[in-house]
N, C-alpha and C positions, 0 to 999 in steps of 0.2 A: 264698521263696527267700532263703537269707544271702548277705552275702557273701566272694564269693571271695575266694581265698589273696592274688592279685593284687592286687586292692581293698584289702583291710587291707593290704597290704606299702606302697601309697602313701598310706593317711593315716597309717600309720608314719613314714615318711619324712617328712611335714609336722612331725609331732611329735604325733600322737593314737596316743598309745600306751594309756592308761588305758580299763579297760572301762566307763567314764562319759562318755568322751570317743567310742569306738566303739555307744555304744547311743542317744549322739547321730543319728550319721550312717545305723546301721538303722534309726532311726524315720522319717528323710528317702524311706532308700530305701524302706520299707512301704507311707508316704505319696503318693510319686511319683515313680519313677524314672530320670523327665528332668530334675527339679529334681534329685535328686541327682546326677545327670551334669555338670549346668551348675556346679552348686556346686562338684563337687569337679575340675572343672577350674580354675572362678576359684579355690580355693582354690591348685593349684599354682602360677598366675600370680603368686600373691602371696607365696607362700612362694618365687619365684625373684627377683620383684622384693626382698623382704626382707634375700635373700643378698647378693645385686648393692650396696643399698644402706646398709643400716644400719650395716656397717662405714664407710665413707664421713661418713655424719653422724656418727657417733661422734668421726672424726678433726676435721668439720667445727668442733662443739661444743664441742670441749676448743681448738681452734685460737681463737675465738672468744672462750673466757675467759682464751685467754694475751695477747688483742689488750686484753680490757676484761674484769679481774677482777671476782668479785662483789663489790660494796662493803661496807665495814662500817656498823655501824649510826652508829657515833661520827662518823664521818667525814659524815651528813645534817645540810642544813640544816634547819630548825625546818618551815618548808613538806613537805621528801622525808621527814624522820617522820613524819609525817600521814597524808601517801601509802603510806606502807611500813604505818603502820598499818590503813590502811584496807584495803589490797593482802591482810595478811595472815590480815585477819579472813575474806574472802572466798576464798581458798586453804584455810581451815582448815574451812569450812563444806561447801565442795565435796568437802576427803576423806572427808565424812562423808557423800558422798550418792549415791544410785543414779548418778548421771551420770559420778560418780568411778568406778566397778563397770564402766561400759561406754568411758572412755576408757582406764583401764588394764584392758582385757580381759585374762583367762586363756587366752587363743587363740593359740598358736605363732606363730612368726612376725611379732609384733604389737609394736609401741612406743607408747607413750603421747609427744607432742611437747608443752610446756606453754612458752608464753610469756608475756610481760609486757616491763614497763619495767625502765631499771637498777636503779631502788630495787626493783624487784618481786622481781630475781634473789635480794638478800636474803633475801628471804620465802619464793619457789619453794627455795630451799636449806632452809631451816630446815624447810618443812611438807615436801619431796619428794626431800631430799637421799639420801636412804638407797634411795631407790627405782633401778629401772632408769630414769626418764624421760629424754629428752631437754629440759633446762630452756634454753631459748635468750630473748632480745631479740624481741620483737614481728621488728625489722627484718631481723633473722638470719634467723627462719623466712620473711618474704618472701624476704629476698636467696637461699635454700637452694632452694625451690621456681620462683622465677624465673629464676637462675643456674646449678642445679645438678641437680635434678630434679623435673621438670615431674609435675605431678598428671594422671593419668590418670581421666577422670571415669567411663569406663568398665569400669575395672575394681575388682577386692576394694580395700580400701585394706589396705595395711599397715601404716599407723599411724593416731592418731587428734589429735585437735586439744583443748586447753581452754586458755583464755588470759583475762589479767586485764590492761587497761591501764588507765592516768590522763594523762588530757591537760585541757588548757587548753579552756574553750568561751568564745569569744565574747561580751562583753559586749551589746553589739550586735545578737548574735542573738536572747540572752535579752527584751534590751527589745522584741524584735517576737511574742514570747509573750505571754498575758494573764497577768499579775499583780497580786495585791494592791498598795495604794500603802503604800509603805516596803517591799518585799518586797529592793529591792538598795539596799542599805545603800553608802554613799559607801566608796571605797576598798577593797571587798571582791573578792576573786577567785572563780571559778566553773570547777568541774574537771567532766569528765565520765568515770566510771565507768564502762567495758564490761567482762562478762564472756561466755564464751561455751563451750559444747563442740560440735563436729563430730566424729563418728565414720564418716561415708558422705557421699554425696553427696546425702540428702535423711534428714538424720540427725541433728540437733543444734537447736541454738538459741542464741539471745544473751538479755544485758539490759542498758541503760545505764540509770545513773543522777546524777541533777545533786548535786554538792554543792558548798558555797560554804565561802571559806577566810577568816580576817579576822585574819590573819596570827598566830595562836594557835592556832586549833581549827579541825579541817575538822568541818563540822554536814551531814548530809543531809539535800538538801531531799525531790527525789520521783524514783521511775522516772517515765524519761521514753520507755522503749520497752522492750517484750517483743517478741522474734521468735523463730519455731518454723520450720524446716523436716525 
């Protein structure tokens, strides 16, 4: 059985107009006909949540860079080029990779959200600028979903998540790790690296990594965690 006039008229309306995009959704329905029911109901879900909301962050994000412009490079101290270097080597590795493919999906309806630190915005500008993403502040995207619109874990998402930050780690803490003798050096600092993508609710993965600063050169030392969910 194909299907109906009906059926195609609403993943029309989603935005599966192409006969690549509808030979997706008959191979669901040949496959199982209540998975495609459920699908193509969560997909309206999210094609209305899409509506509802994207216009919204759109305003949110440009409101955001009129509060805290991206920065320029010149304007970094000798420590936030490091950072921006290190930020944009790992933005530029991610465009090149499958996980890039699945946060900016080709599926209507759909936004890629990419955060980081201020020096990162530099970077998300330069590697993402041209794209549709939304590039926000690590704290922007909590403050949006905290304050603004709450994540629904049960349903499609309509957007997807990848983020790069750099923060401070503890000196302190490191000393309660095994380490080689000399391994921290007098006067040096210790940043930690997360990257990460989320596209679902048991969808993505992170990784941190330690590197140490010695107020010249950031050196990496190791990842210190993979996570998959």
């Amino acid at each position: 059985m194909t299907l109906s006039a009906e059926v195609i008229q609403r993943l029309n309306k989603l935005g599966y107009v192409t006969e690549e995009d509808l030979r997706f959704w008959r191979r669901i329905w040949a496959e199982d006909k209540p998975v495609f029911w459920v699908s193509l109901r969560k997909e309206e879900e999210s094609g209305e949540n899409y509506r509802r909301w994207f216009p919204r962050l759109q305003e949110f994000a440009a409101e955001c860079r009129r509060r805290i412009p991206v920065p320029r490079v010149e304007s970094f101290t000798a420590a936030e080029r490091e950072q921006y270097r290190i930020l944009l080597g790992k933005m530029r590795k991610f465009a090149e990779s499958g996980d890039c493919r699945c946060v900016f999906s080709r599926k209507p309806n759909h936004v890629a959200i990419l955060s980081t630190t201020r020096v990162g915005l530099t970077a998300a500008e330069e590697v993402f600028g041209g794209s549709r993403a939304m590039i926000l502040q690590q704290s922007e995207r909590e403050q949006w979903f905290r304050d603004i619109c709450s994540i629904d874990l049960e349903a499609h998402w309509w957007y997807a998540f990848a983020w790069w930050t750099i923060t401070g780690w503890e000196e302190k803490l490191i000393r309660n790790c095994p380490a080689p003798e000399g391994w921290i050096p007098e006067g040096w600092s210790y940043w930690m690296a997360e990257s990460g993508v989320q596209w679902g609710t048991l969808a993505g993965g992170a990784e941190e990594e330690l590197w140490k600063w010695d107020g010249e050169r950031a050196e990496f030392i190791e990842v210190r965690s993979i996570t998959s969910y």
